[in-house]
DSSP file (Angstrom, degrees, kcal/mol; ACC not computed):
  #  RESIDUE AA STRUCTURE BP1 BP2  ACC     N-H-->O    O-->H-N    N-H-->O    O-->H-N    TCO  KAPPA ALPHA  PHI   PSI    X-CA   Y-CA   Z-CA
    1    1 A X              0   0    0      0, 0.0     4,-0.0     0, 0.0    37,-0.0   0.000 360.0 360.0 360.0 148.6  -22.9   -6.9    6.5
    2    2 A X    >   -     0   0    0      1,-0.1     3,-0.6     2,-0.1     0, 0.0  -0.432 360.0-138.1 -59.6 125.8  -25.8   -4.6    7.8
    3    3 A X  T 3  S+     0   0    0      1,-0.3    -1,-0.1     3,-0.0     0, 0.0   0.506 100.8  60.9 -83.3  -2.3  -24.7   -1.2    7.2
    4    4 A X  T 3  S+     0   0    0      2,-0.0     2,-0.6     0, 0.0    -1,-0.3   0.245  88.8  94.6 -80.9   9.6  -26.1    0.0   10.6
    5    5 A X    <   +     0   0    0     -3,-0.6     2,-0.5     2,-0.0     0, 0.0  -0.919  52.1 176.9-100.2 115.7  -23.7   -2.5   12.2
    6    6 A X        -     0   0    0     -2,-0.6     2,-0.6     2,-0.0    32,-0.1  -0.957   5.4-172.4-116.7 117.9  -20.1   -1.1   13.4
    7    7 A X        -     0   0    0     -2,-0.5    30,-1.8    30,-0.3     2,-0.5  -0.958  11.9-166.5-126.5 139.9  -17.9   -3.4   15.0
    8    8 A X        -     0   0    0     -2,-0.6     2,-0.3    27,-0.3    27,-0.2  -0.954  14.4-158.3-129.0 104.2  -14.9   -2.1   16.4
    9    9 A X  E     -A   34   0A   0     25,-0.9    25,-2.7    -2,-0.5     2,-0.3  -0.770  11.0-145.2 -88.9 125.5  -12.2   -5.5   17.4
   10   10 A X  E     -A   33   0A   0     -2,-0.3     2,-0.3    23,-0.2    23,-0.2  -0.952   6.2-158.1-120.2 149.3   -9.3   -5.0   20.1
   11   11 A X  E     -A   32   0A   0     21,-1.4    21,-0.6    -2,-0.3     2,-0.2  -0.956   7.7-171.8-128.2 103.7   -6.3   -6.4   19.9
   12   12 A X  E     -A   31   0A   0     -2,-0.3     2,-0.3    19,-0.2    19,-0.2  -0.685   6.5-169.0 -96.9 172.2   -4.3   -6.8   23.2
   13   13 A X  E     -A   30   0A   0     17,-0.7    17,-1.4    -2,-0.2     2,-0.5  -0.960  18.1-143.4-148.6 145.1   -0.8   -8.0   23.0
   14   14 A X  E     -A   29   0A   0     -2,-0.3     2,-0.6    15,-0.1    15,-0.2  -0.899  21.8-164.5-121.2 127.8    1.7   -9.1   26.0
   15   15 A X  E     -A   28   0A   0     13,-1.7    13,-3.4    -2,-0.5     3,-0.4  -0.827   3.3-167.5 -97.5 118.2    5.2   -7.8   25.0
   16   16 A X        -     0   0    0     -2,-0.6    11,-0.2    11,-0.2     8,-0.1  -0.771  67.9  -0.7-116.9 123.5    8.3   -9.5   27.2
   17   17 A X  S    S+     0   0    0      6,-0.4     2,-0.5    -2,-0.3     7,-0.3   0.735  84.7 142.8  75.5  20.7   11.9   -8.0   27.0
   18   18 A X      > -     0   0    0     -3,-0.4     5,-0.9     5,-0.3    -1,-0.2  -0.915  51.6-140.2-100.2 132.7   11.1   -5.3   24.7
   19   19 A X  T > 5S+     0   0    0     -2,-0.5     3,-1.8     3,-0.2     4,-0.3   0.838 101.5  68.9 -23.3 -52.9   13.1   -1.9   25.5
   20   20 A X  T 3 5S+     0   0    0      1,-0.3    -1,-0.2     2,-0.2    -3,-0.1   0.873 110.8  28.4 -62.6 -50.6   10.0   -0.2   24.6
   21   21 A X  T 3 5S-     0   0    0      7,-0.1     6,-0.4     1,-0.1    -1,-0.3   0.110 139.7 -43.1-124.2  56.8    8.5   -1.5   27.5
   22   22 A X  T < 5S-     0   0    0     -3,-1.8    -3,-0.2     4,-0.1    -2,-0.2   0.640  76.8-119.3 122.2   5.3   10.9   -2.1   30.5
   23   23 A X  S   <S+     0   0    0     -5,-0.9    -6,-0.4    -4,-0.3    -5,-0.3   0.288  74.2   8.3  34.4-163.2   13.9   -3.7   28.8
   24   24 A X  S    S+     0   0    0     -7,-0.3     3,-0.1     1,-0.2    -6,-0.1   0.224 125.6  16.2 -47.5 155.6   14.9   -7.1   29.8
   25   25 A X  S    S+     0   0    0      1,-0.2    -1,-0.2    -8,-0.0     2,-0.2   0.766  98.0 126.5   6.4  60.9   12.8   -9.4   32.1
   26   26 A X        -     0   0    0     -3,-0.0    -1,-0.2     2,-0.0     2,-0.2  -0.586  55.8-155.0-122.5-166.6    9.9   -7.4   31.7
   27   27 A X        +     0   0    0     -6,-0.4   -11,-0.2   -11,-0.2     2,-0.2  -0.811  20.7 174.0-164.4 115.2    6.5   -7.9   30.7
   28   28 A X  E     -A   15   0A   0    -13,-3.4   -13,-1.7    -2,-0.2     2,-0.3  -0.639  26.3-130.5-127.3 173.2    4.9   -4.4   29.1
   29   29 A X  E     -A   14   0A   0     -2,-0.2     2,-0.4   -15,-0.2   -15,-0.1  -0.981  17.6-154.0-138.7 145.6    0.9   -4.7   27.4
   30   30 A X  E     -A   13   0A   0    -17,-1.4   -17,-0.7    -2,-0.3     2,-0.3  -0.988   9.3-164.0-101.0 106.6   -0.4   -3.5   24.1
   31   31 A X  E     +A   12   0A   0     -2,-0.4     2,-0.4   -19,-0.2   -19,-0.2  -0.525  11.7 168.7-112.3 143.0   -3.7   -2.4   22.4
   32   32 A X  E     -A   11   0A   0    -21,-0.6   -21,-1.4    -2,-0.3     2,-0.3  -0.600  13.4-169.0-166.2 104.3   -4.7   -2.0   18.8
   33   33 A X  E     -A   10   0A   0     -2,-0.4     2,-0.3   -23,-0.2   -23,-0.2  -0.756   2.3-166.0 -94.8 135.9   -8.5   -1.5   18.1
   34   34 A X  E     -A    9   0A   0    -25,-2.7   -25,-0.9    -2,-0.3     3,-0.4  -0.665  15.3-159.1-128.6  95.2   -9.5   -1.8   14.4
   35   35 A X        +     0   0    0     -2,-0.3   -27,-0.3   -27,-0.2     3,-0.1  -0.070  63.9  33.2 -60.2 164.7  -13.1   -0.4   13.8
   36   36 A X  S    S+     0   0    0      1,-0.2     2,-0.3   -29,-0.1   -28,-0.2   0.814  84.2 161.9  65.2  49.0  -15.5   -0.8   11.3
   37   37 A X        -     0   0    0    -30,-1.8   -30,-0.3    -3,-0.4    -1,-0.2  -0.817  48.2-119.7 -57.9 125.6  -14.5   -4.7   10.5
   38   38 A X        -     0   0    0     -2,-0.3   -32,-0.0    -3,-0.1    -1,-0.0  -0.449  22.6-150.0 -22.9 128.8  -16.2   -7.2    9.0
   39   39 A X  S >  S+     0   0    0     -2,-0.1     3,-1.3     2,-0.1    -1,-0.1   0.657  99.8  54.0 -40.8 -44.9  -16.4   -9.7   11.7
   40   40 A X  T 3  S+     0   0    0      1,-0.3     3,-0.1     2,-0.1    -1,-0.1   0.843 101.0  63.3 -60.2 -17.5  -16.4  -12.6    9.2
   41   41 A X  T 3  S+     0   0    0      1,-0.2    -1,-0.3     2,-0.1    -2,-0.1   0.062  84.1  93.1-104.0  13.6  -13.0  -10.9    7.8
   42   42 A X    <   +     0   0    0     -3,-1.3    -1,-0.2     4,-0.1    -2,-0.1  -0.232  55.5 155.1-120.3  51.5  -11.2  -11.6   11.5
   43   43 A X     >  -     0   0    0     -3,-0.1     4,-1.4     1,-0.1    -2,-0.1   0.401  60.7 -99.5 -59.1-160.1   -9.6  -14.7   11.2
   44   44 A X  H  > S+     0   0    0      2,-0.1     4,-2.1     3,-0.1     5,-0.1   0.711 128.4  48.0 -85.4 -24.4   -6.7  -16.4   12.9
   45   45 A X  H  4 S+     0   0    0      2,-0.2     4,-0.2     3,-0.1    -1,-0.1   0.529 106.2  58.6 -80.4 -22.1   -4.5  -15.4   10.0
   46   46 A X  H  > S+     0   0    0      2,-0.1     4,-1.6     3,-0.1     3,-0.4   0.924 112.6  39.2 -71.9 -69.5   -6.0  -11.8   10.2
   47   47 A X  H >X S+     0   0    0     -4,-1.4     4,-1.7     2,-0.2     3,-1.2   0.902 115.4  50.2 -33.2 -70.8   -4.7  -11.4   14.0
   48   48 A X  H 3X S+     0   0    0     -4,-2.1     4,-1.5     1,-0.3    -1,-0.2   0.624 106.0  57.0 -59.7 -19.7   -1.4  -13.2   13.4
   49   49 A X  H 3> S+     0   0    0     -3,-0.4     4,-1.4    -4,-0.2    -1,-0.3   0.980 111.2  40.4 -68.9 -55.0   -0.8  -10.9   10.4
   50   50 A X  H <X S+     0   0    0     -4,-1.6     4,-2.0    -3,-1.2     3,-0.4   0.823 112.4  66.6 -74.4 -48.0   -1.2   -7.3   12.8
   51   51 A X  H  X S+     0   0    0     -4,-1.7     4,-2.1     2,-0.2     5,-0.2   0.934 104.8  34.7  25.9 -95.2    0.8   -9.5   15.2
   52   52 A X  H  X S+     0   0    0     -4,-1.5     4,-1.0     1,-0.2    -2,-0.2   0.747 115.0  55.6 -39.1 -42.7    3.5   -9.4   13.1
   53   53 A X  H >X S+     0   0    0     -4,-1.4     4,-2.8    -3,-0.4     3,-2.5   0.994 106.9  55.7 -38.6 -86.1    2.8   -5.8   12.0
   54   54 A X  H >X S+     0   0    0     -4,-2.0     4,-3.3     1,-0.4     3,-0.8   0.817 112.8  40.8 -11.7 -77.3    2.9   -5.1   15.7
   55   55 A X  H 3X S+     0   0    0     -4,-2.1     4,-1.3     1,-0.4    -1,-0.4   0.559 112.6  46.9 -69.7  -2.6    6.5   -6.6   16.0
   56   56 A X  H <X S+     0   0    0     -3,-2.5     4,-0.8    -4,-1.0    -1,-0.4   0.786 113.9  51.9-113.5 -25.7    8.2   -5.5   13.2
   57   57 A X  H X< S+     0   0    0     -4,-2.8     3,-0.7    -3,-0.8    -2,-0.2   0.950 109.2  48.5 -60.7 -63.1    6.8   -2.0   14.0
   58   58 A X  H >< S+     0   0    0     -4,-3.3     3,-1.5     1,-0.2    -2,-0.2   0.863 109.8  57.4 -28.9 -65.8    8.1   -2.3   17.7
   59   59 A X  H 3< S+     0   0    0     -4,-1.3    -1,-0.2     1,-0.4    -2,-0.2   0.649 101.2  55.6 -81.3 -22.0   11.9   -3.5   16.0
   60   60 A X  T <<        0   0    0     -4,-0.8    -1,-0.4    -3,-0.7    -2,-0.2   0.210 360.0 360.0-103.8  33.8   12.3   -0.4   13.9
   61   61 A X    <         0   0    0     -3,-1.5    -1,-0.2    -5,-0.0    -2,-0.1  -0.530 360.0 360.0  28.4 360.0   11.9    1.7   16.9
């Protein structure tokens, strides 16, 4: 990748029923920007990994 190129990817999340955001029938929102990425290096397996990340982060809390 062009080393004048910076691309900066957000990652929004919608989190239901979590304490962290409003406890039960709720519906609270989430952001996670990761700069300087490869684009090519931002699969579906990339996301759903920081996904995970996300939640297991959220559950020790």
């Amino acid at each position: 990748m062009n080393e004048l190129v910076y691309v900066t990817v957000g990652l929004h999340f919608e989190v239901k029923d979590s304490y962290m955001y409003g406890g039960e029938e709720t519906v609270g929102y989430a952001a996670m920007n990761l700069g300087g990425v490869n684009p090519s290096k931002i699969t579906d397996e990339h996301i759903d990994k920081k996904r995970q990340d996300f939640i297991i982060q959220q559950n020790t809390m």
